[in-house]
C-alpha positions as CSV (number, residue, x, y, z in Angstrom):
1,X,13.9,106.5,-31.8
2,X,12.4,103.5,-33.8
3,X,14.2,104.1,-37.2
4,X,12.2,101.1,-38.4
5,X,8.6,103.0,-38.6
6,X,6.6,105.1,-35.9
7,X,4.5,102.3,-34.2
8,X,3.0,100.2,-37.6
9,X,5.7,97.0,-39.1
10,X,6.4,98.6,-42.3
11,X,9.4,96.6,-43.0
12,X,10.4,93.1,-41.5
13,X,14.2,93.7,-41.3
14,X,14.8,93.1,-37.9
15,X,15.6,89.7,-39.2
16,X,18.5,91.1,-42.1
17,X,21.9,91.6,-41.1
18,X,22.2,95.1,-41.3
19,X,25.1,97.2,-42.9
20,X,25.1,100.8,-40.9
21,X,27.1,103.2,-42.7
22,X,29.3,105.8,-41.2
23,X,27.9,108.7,-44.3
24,X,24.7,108.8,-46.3
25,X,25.3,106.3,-49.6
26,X,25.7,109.4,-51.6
27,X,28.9,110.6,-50.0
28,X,30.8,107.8,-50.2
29,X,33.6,107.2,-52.8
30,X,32.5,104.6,-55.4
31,X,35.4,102.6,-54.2
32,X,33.6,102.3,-50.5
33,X,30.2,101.6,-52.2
34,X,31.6,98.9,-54.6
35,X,33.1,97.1,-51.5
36,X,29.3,97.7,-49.5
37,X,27.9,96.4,-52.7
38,X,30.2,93.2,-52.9
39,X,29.4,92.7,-49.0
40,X,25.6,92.7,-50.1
41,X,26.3,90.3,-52.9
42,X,28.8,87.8,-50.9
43,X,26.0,87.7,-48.1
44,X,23.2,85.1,-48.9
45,X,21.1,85.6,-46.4
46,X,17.4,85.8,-46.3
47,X,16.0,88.7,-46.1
48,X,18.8,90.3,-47.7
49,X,21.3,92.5,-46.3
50,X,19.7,95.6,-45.7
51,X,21.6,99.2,-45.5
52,X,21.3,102.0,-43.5
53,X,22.5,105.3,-42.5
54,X,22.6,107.1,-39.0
55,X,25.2,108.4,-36.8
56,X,26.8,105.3,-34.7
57,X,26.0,107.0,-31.6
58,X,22.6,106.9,-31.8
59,X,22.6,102.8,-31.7
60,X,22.1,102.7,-27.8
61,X,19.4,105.0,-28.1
62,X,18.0,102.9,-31.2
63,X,14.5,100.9,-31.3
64,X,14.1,97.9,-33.3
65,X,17.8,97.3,-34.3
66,X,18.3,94.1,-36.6
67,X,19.9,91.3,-34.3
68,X,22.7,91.4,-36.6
69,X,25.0,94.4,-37.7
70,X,27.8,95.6,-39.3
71,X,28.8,99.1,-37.9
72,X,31.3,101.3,-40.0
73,X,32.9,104.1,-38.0
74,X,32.6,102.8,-34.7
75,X,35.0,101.6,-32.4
76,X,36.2,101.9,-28.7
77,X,37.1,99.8,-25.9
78,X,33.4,97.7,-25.7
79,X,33.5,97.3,-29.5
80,X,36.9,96.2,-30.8
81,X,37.9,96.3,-34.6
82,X,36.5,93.4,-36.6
83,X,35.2,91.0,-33.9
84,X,31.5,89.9,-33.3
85,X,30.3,91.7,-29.9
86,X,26.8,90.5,-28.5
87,X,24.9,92.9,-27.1
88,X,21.2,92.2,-25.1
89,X,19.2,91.9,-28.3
90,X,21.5,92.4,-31.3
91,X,24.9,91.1,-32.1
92,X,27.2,94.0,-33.9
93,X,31.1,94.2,-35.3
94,X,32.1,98.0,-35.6
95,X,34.6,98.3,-38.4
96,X,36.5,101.3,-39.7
97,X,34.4,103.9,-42.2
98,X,33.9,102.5,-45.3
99,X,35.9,104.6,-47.0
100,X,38.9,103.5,-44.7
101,X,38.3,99.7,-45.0
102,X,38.0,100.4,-49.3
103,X,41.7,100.9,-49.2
104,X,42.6,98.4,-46.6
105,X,42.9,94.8,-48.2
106,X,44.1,93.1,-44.4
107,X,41.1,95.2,-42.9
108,X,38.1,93.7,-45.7
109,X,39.9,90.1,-44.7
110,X,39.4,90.5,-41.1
111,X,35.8,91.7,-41.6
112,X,34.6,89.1,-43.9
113,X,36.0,86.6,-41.2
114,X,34.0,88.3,-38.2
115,X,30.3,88.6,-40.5
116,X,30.9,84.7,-41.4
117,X,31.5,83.9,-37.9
118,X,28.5,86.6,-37.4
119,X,26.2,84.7,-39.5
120,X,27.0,81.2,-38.2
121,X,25.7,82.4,-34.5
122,X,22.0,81.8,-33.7
């Protein structure tokens, strides 16, 4: 699955740091899209952050990932808490849900550290 487009560049984000959400935008409490929003903001990168929404799962199966994510939901043993993970093509840090981390001041602290150390790797 390319979630990018189905075979034509329609987007040139592979370059963004990517927020992946653990719910559609919609769904989540307006304090978890206030803190998405402040990531957005607090990130100057160019291109910009970009958001997205799919089922963490479905990243190993995933086409065309940005080389640089931010994973809400997902954990487990290969991808600890708030800590940069490099992958073959794409370096990730799976954090709690955004609705979690919202209400978790240490937990925003310790995830602002890992997407500055994110951003300062080539």
């Amino acid at each position: 699955m390319d979630i990018f487009n189905d075979g034509e560049e329609i987007y040139n984000i592979k370059e963004s740091l990517a927020l992946i959400l653990d719910k559609p935008w919609k769904e989540l409490t307006p304090a978890a899209q206030e803190m998405v929003n402040n990531i957005c903001t607090a990130v100057k990168t160019r291109p910009a952050p970009v958001v997205l929404h799919f089922p963490a799962s479905d990243l190993e199966k995933t086409q065309g990932l940005p080389a640089k994510m931010v994973v809400f939901g997902h954990s487990g043993p290969d991808f600890p808490l708030n800590k940069v993970t490099a992958g073959a093509n794409s370096q990730m840090i799976a954090t709690e849900s955004a609705e979690t981390l919202a209400g978790n001041p240490a937990g925003k602290k310790e995830l602002w550290a890992a997407i500055q150390e994110l951003l300062r790797t080539p």
